[in-house]
C-alpha positions as CSV (number, residue, x, y, z in Angstrom):
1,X,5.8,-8.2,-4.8
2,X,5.3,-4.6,-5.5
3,X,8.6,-2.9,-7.5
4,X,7.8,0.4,-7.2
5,X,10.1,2.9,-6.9
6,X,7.7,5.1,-4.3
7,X,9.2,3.7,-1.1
8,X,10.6,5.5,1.6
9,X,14.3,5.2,2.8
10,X,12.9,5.3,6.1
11,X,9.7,3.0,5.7
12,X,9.0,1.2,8.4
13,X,11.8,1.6,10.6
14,X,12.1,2.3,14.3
15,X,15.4,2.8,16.4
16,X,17.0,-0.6,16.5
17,X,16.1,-2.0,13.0
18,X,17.0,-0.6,9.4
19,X,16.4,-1.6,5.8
20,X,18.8,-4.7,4.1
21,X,16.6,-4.2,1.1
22,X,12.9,-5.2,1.8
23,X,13.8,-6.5,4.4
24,X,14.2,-5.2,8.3
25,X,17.4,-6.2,10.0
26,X,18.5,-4.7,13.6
27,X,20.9,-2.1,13.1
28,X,24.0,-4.2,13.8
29,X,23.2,-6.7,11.0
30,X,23.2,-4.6,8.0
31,X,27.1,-4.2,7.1
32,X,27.6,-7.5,8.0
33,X,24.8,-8.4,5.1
34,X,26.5,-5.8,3.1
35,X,29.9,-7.4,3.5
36,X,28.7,-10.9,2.4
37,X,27.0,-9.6,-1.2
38,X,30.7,-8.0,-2.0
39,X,32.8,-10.7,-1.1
40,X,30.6,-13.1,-3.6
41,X,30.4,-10.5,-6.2
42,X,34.2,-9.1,-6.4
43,X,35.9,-10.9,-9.1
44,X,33.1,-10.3,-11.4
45,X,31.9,-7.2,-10.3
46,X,32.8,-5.1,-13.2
47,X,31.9,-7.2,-15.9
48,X,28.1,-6.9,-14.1
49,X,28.4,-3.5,-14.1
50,X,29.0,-3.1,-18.0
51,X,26.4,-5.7,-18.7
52,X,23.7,-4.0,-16.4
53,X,24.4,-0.7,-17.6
54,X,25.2,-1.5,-21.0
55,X,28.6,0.3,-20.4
56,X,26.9,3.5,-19.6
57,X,28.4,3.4,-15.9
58,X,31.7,4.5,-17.4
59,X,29.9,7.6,-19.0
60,X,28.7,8.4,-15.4
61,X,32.2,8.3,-14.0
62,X,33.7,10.2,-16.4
63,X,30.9,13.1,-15.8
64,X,32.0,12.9,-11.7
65,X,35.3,13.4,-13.0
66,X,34.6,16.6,-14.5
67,X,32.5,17.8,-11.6
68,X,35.5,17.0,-9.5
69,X,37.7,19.8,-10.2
70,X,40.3,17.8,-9.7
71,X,44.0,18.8,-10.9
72,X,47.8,18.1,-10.2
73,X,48.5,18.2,-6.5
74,X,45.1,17.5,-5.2
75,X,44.8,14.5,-2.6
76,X,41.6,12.6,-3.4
77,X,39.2,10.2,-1.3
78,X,37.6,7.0,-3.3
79,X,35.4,5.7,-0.9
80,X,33.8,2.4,-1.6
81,X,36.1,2.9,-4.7
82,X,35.5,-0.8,-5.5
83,X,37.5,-1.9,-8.0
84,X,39.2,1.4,-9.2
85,X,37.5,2.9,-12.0
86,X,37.3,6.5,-10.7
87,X,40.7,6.0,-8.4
88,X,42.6,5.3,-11.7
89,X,40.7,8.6,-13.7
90,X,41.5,10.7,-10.9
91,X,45.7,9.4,-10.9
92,X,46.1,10.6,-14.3
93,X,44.6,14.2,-13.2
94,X,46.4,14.8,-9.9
95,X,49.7,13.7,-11.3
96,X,52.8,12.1,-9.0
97,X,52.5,15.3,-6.8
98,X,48.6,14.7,-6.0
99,X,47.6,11.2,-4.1
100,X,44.4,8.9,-4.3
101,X,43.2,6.9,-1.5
102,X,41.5,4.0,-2.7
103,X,39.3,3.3,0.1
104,X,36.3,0.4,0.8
105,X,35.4,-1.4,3.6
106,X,35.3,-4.4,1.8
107,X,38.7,-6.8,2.0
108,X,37.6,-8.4,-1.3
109,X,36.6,-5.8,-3.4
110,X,40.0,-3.7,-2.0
111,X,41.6,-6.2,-2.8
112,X,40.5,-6.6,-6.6
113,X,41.1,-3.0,-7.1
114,X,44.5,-2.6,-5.5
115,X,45.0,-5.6,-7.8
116,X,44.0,-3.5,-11.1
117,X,45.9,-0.8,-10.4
118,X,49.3,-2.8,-10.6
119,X,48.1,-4.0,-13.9
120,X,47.6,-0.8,-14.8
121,X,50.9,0.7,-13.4
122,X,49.4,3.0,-11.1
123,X,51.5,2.5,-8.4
124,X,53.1,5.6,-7.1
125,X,50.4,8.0,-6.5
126,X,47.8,5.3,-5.2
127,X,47.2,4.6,-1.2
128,X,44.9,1.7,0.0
129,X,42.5,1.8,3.1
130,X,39.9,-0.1,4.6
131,X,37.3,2.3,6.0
132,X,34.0,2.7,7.5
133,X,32.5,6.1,5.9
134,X,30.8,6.2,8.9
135,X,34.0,7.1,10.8
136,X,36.7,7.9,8.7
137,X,40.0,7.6,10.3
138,X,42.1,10.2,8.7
139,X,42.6,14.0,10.3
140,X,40.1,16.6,9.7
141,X,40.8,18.7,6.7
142,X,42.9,16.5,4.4
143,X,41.1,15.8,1.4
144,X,40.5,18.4,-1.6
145,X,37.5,16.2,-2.9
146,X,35.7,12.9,-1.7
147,X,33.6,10.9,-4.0
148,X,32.0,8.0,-3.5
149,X,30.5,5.9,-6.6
150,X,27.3,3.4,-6.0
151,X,28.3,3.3,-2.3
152,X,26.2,5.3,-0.4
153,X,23.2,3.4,0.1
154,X,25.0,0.0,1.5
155,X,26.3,2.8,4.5
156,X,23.8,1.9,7.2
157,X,24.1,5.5,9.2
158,X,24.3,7.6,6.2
159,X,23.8,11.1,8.2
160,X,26.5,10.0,10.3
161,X,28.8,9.4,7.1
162,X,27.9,12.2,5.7
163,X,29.0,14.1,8.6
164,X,32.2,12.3,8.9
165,X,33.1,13.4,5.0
166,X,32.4,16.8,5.8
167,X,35.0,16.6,8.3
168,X,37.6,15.2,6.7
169,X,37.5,17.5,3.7
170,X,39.6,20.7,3.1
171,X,38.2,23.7,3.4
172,X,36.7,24.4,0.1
173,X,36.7,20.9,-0.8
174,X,33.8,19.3,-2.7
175,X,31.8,15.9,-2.2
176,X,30.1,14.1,-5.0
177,X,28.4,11.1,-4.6
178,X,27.4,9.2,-7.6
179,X,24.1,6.9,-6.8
180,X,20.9,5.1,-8.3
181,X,17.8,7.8,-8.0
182,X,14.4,7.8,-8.9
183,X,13.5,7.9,-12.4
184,X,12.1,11.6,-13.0
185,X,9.5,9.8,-16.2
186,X,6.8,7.8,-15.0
187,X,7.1,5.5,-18.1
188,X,11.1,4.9,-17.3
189,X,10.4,4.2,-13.8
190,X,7.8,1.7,-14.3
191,X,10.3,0.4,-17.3
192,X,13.0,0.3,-14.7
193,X,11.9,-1.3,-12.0
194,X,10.5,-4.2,-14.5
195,X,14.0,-4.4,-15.6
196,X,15.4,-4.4,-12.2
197,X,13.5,-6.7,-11.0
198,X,13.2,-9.3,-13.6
199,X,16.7,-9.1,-15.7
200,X,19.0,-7.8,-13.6
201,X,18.8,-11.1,-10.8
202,X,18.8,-13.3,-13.7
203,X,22.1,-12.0,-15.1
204,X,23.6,-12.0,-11.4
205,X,22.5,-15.6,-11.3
206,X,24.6,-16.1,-14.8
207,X,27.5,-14.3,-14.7
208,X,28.2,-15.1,-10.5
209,X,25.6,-17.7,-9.8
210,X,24.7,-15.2,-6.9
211,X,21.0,-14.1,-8.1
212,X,20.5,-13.2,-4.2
213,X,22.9,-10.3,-4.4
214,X,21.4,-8.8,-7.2
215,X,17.6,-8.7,-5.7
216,X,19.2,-6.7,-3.1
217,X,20.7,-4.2,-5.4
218,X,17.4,-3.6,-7.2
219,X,15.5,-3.3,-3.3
220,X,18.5,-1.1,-1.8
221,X,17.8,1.3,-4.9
222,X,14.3,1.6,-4.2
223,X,15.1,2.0,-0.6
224,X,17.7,5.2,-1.3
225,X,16.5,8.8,-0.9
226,X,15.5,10.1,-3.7
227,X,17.4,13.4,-5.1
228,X,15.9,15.9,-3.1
229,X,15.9,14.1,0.1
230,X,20.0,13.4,0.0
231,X,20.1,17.1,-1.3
232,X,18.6,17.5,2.4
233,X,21.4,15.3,4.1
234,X,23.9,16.9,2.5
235,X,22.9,20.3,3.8
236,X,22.4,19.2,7.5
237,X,25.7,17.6,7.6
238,X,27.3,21.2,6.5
239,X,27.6,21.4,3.1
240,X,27.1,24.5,1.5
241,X,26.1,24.8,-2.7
242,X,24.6,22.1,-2.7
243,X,23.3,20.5,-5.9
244,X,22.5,16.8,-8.0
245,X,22.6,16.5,-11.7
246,X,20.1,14.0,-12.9
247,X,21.3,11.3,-15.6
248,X,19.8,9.1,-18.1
249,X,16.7,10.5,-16.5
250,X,16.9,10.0,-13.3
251,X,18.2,6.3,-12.8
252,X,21.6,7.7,-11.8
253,X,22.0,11.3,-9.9
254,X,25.2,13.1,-9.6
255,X,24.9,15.3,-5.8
256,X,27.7,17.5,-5.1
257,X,28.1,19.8,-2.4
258,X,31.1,22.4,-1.0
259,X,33.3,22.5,2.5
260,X,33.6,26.8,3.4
């Protein structure tokens, strides 16, 4: 099997099918794949995350923080917010006059997040929602900032989400979506994908005994536009100032773009 990170997000597909990884699925199919690989990865979720990243994710999150602009009062969309990390950074900034909506259109992985932020004690700033980004059901201009962490590729119309953010934003409201890029060094990408490929299954078949999920992950990355191309989508679904930060060289990139 080729790993490299070349392909196209829109290889091979025609107007009734779409990518689940590698493979082609009809249009219909995909969330209902997607829902299956997070309801058998939810309770150990996390603890993949820090072993695949080597903690780093948490470095990640804390730099969409700071790109937030996020301060007391501000009402904040987490979409595919998983399991909470960014929900729970962003309830110490807005403060009991601000609100977070922890939203994912996953039952299980809600459900493991609503659950950590109890233990926490974040209680009284925190709302819960299950959501397709696709259509978002809340009235246009509510949010001061949407962000939406390692989610964006599993959304099978991603224009159409895109658009439906935009909407639902305040003017002068700001998007940031934290994904997987393409590595910008030949050397880490080739590096990368051997890792992806190879390790990260394996450890998916330790930790959850669900090495399945994981070869998805690695394909769906590889399937993702790359930084320019969602710098694109952002601007055709109305976003103005539009920019993506590139981190640990490329693996991860940071896109942001304004509401005016």
């Amino acid at each position: 099997m080729s790993t490299s990170s070349s392909q196209s997000s829109n290889s091979n597909e025609s107007a009734d099918t779409t990518h689940f990884g590698y493979q082609q699925v009809d249009w219909s199919e995909k969330q209902q794949k997607v829902a299956e690989v997070f309801h058998s990865v939810a309770n150990r979720y996390d603890l993949m995350n820090d072993l695949m990243s080597a903690g780093v994710h948490r470095l990640w999150k804390r730099f969409t923080i700071e790109m937030s602009g996020a301060r007391e009062g501000h009402k904040i969309l987490d979409l595919a917010g998983g399991t909470g990390d960014l929900a729970a950074l962003f309830a110490k900034r807005v403060g009991d006059s601000g609100n977070i909506t922890l939203a994912d259109i996953n039952s299980s992985m809600l459900k493991v997040g609503r659950d950590r932020m109890i233990e926490k004690g974040l209680i009284n700033n925190i709302d819960y929602a299950q959501v397709n980004a696709e259509c978002l059901p809340f009235e246009s201009n509510t949010f001061d900032c949407i962000t939406i962490a390692f989610g964006l590729r599993n959304v099978t119309d991603k224009d159409k989400a895109l658009r439906s953010m935009f909407r639902v934003l305040k003017p002068g409201g700001r998007l940031l979506v934290l994904e997987f890029s393409k590595p910008v060094f030949p050397l880490l990408s080739k590096l990368y994908d051997e890792y992806s490929f190879r390790v990260i299954p394996q450890i998916g078949k330790w930790i959850t005994g669900d090495a399945d999920s994981y070869q998805y992950l690695a394909e769906s990355i590889r399937m993702h536009p790359g930084q320019e191309e969602l710098k694109q989508m952002f601007e055709n679904a109305g976003f103005d100032d539009c920019e993506y930060h590139n981190l640990t060289g490329g693996i991860v990139a940071l896109h942001r773009g304004f509401k005016y």
